[in-house]
C-alpha positions in Angstrom: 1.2 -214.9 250.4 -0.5 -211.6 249.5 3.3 -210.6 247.5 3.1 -214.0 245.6 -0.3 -213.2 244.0 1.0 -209.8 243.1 4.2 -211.0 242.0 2.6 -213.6 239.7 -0.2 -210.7 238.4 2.7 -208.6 237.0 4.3 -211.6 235.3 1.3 -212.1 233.2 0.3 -208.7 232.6 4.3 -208.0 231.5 3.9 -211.1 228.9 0.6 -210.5 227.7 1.0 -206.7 227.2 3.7 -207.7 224.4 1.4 -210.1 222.6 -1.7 -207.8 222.3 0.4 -204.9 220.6 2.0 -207.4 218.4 -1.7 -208.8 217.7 -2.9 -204.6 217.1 0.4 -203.8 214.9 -0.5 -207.5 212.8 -4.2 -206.0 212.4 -3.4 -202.8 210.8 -0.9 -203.9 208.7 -3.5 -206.4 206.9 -6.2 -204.0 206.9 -3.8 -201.5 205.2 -2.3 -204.2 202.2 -5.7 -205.3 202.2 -7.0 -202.1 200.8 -4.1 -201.8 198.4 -4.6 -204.9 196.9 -8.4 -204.5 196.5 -10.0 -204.1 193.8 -11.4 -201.0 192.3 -13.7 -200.6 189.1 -13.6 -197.5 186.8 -16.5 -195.8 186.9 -18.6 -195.9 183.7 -16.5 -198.4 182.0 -18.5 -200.8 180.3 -15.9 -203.4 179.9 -14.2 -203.6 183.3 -18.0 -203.9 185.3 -18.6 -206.5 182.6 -16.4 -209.0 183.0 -15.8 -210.9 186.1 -14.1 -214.5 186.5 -14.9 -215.2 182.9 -18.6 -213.8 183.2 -20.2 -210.6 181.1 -22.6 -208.8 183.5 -24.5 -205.4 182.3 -23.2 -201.9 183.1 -26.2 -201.4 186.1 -25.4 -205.2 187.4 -22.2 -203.9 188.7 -20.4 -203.1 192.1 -21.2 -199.7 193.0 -17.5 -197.5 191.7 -15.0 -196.8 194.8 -13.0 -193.9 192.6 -14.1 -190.1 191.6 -16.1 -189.6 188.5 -13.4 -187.5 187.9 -11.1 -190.1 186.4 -10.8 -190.5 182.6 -11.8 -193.9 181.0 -12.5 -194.3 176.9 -13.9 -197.2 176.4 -12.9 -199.1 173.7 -14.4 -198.6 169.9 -15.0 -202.1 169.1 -17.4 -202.5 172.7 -19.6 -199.0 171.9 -22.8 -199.1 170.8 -23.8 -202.5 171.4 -26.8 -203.8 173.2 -27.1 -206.0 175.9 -28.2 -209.4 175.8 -29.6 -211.4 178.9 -27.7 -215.0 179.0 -29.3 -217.7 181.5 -28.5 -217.7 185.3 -28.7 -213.7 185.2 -25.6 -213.2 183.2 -25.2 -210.7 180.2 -23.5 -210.8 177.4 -23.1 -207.6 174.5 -24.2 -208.3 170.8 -23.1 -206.7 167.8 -25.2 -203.7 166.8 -26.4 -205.8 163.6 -26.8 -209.5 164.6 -27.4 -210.6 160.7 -23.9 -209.3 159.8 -21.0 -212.1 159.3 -17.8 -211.6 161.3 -15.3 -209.9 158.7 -12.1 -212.6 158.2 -8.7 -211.7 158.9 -7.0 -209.7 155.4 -5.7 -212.5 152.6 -1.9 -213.3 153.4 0.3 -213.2 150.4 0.3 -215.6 147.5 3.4 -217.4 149.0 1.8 -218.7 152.0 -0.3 -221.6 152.2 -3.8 -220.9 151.0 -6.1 -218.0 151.7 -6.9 -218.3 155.7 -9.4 -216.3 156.9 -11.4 -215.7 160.8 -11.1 -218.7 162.9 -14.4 -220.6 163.0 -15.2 -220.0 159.5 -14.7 -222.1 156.6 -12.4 -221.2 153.9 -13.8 -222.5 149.9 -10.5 -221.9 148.6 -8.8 -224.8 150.6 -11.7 -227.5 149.1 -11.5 -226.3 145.6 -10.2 -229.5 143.3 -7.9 -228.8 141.2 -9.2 -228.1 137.4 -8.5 -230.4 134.5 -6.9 -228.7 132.2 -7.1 -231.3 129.6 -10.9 -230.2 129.1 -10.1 -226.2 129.0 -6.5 -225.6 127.5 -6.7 -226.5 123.7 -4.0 -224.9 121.3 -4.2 -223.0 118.4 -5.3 -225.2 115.3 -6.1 -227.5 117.9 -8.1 -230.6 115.5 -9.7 -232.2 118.4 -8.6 -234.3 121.8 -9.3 -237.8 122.3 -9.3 -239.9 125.4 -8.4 -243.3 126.1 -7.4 -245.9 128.5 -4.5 -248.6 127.9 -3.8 -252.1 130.2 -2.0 -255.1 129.4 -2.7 -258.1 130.9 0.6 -260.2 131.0 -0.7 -263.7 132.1 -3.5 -263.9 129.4 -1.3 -261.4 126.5 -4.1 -259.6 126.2 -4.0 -255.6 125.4 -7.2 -253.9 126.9 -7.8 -250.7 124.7 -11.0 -247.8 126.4 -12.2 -245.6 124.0 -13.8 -242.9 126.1 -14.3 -239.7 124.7 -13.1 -236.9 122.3 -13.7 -233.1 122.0 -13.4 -230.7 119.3 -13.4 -232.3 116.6 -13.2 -230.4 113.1 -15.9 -231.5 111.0 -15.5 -230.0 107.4 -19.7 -229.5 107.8 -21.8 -228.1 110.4 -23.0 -231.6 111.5 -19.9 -234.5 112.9 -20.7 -237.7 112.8 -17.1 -239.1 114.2 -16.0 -242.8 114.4 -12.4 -243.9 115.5 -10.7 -247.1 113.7 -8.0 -248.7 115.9 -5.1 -250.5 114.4 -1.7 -251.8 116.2 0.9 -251.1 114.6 2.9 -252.6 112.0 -0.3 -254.4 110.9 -1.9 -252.2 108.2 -4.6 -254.7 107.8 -6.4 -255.4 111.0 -8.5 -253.3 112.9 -11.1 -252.6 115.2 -14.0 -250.2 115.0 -16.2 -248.3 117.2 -19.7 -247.2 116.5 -20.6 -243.8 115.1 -21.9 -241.1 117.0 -24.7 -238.6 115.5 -24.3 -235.4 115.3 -21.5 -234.5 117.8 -18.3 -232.9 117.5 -18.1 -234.5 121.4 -18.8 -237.7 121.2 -18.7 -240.2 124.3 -17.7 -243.7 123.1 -17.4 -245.0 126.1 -15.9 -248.5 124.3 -13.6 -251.2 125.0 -11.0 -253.6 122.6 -8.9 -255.7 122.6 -6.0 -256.9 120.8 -4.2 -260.4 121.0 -0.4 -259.4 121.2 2.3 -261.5 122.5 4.4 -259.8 125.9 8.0 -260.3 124.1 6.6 -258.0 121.1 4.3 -255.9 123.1 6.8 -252.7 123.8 7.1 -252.5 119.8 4.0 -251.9 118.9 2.1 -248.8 118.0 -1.3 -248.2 118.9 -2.9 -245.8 116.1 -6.3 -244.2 116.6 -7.7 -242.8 113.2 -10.6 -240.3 113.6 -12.9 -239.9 111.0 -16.6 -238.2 109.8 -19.2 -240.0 107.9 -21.0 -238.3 105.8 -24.2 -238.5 104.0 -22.5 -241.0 101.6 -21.4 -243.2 104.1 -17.8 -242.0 102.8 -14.7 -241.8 105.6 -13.2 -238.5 105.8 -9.8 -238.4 107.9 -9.9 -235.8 110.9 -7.0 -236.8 112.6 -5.2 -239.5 114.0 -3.1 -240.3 117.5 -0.2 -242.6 117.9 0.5 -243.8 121.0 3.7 -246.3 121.9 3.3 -248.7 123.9 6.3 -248.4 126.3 6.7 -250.6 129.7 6.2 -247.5 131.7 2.8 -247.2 130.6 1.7 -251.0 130.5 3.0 -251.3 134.5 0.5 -251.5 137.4 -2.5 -252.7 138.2 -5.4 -250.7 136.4 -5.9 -248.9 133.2 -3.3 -246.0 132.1 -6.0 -243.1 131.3 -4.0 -240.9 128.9 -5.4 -238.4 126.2 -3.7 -237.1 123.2 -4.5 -233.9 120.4 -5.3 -235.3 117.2 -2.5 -234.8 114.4 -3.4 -234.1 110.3 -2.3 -236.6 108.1 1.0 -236.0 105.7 -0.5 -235.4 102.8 3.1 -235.2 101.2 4.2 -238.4 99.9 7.3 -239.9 101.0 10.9 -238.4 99.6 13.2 -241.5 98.0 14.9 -242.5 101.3 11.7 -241.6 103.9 11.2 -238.8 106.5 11.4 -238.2 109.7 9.3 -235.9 112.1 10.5 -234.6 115.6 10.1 -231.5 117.7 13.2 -228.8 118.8 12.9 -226.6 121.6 15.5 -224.7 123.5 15.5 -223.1 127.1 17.8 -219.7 127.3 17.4 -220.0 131.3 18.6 -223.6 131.8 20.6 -223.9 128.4 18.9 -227.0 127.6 18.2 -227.9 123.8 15.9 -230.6 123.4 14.9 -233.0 120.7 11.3 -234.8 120.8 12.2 -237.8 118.1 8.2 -238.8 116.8 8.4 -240.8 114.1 9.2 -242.1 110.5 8.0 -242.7 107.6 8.9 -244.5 104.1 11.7 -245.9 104.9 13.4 -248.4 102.5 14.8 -251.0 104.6 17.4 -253.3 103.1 16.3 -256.4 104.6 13.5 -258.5 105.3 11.1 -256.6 107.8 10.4 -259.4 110.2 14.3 -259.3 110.7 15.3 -255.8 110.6 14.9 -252.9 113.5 15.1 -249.3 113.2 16.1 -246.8 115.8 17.5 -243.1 115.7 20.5 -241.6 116.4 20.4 -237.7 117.9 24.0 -236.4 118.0 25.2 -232.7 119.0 28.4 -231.3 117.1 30.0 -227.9 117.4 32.1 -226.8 114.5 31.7 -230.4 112.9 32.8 -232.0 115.8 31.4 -235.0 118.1 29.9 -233.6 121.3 27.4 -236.3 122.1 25.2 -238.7 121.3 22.1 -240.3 122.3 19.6 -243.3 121.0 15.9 -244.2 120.8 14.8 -247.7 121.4 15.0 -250.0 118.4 11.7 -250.7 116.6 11.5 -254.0 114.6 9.7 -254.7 111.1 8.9 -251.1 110.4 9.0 -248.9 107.3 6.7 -246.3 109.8 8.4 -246.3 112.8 7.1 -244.6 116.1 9.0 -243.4 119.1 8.0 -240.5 120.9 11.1 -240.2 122.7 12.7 -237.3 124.1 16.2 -236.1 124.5 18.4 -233.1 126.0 21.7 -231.9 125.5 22.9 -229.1 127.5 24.1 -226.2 125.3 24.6 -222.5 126.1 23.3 -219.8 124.3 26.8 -218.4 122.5 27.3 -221.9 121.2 24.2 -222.0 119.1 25.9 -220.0 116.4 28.4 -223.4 115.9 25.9 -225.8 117.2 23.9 -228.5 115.3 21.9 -231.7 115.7 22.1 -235.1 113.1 19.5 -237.4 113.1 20.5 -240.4 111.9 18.1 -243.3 110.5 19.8 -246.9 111.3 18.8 -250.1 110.4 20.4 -252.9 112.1 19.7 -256.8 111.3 20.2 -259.9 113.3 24.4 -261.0 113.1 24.6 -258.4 110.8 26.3 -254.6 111.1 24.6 -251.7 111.4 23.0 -249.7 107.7 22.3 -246.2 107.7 19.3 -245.3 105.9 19.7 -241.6 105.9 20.0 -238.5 108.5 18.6 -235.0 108.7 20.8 -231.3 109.8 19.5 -228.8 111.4 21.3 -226.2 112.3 22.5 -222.4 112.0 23.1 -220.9 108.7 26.7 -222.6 108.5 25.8 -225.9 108.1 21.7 -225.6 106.9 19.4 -224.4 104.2 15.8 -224.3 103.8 14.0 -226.4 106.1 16.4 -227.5 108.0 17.3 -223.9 108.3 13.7 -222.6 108.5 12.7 -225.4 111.8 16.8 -223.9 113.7 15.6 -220.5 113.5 11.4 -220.9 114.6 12.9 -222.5 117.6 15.5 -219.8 118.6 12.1 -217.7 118.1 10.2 -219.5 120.3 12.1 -220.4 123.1 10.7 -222.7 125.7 8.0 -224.4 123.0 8.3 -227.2 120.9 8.2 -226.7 117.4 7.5 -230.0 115.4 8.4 -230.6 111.4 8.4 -233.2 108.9 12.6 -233.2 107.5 13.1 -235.5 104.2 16.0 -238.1 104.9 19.3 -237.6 103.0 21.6 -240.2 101.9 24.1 -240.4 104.4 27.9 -239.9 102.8 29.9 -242.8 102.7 33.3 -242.7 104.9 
């Protein structure tokens, strides 16, 4: 009995002597990666006993340092000299050594990028700025004065709704303007509408509205002609300027008024040559090798039929040593002597071909069942075909290339084939 016992002692000490080293070797091996993996604060480091799971704590709230004072830490310029503020629940946070200063934003990015962006959390003016009208700041050169107005047709009731809202600038020929604006629609010389005058302004707000009884199958050939004048102590109408504006289906379309404005242009004081004239603008683009014709308007012209009947249009054609490149057309204008178009046409050209290049405007009348009369044409051109005028309008635009340089040309009798 007494060797059963024993026998059954050495078992268990034999089994548990395994388990308790394996326990001892487990227990130093944790203590030893547990003190590698703790962790150690730099002594006199601002920043490293500040911060803790998201949380800024002063430099004396700290765990006491577990390295020498031997090793070197710089702390960081942007965290030096600052003072400690106390936050609530006993946490700290460092303010800037002036608190009245504004964070500085980030530096401008280039003018490519979009906008002007500066520290996050502040608000950027730039990106809020509208955008300026330059119709109240850019005036040309000789500029007589801008006027503003508003156009709408209403199709159902043919009625044209006119706003006369404002114009700038005008050139009074005394130190005090007293400007009034007469509306007609053109080709009806006879009727028109008035607004009141305005005292002693050369910026007057009218602030007016018209309107003008016009049927919808004549409505795209009419003209609508603003004439600008000051009253003076006579009560006698001097002529500042005048706009014509036609009225096109582009600009009649939608649903509320078409707000447009439009520099004032001096009267031809010239009268008309025997077979009319004809005013349009020539510009020409080196870099995209674009010439372009701005047809405006006639004047004068001595149609062969009844006016009711008859309509007008012009023909732009581009030759190179006298021969047909292309040709284009404006819109046909009917009853007329004064037509207006205001249309505008390119023809691609490159800059070696000017020297053999011109343009013919032709004048054409056309009638109803009846062919086509020419009333007369204008050259322009290069020294080879031109003279004078002609001449002198070719080479201002070669001289000012990418503007639009407007003339009156006298009409020529076209030669008969």
């Amino acid at each position: 009995m007494a060797e059963q016992v024993a026998l059954v002692i050495g078992g268990l000490a034999g089994g548990l002597l395994p388990l308790l080293l394996l326990i001892w070797v487990s227990c130093c091996l944790w203590k030893k990666l547990r003190a590698t993996f703790t962790y150690e604060e730099l002594p006199g480091s601002t920043a490293a006993s500040g911060i803790q799971w998201g949380k800024l704590y002063p430099p004396h709230a700290g765990t006491h340092p577990s390295r020498p004072t031997g090793v070197p830490f710089v702390v960081p310029p942007s965290l030096q000299d600052r003072d400690w503020v106390p936050l609530h629940r006993g946490e700290w946070a460092q303010a800037p050594r002036d608190p009245c200063l504004a964070p500085e934003p980030m530096p401008h990015t280039s003018s490519g990028s979009f906008g002007n962006t500066g520290m996050m959390g502040t608000i950027n003016p730039e990106l809020y700025k509208f955008l300026e009208d330059k119709s109240e700041t850019d005036f040309p050169e000789g500029c007589l004065g801008r006027l503003w107005f508003s156009v709408e047709y209403q199709q159902e009731a043919e009625r044209l709704l006119v706003g006369l809202i404002k114009a700038q600038r005008l050139q009074a020929p005394s130190e005090t303007c007293n400007p009034l604006v007469k509306l007609h629609l053109l080709p009806d010389e006879r009727r028109f509408l008035q607004s009141k005058t305005k005292r002693k302004t050369s910026n007057p707000q009218f602030d007016e509205h018209f309107i003008f009884q016009v049927s919808s199958k004549s409505i795209t050939q009419r003209v609508l002609r603003f004439s600008v004048y000051h009253v003076d102590r006579q009560r006698k109408h001097q002529l500042l300027g005048q706009v014509f504006f036609p009225l096109r289906n582009e600009t009649l379309a939608g649903d509320c008024p078409c707000v447009v404005w439009r520099d004032l242009e001096a009267e031809s004081r010239e009268p008309p040559s025997e077979f009319g004239d004809l005013q349009f603008c020539l510009s020409y683009n080196d870099c995209l090798c674009r010439l372009t014709v701005v047809v405006l308007r006639a004047k004068g012209l001595r149609l062969q039929e009844d006016p009711s009947f008859v309509s007008v249009f012009v023909k732009v054609s581009l030759m190179n040593h006298n021969k047909f490149v292309k040709c284009k057309k404006t819109s046909a204008v009917l009853g007329s002597a004064n037509p207006v178009y205001s249309e505008t046409f390119s023809f691609r050209a490159n800059p070696a071909e000017l020297d053999t290049a011109s343009l013919s405007l032709t004048v054409v009348q056309s009638a109803r069942g009846e062919n086509s009369h020419q009333l007369g044409r204008v050259v322009v051109g290069p020294y080879m075909y031109t003279r004078g005028r002609q001449l002198e309008h070719w080479n201002e635009m070669l001289s000012k290339p990418k503007e639009l340089v407007k003339r009156w040309h006298a009409l020529c009798p076209t030669p008969e084939p």
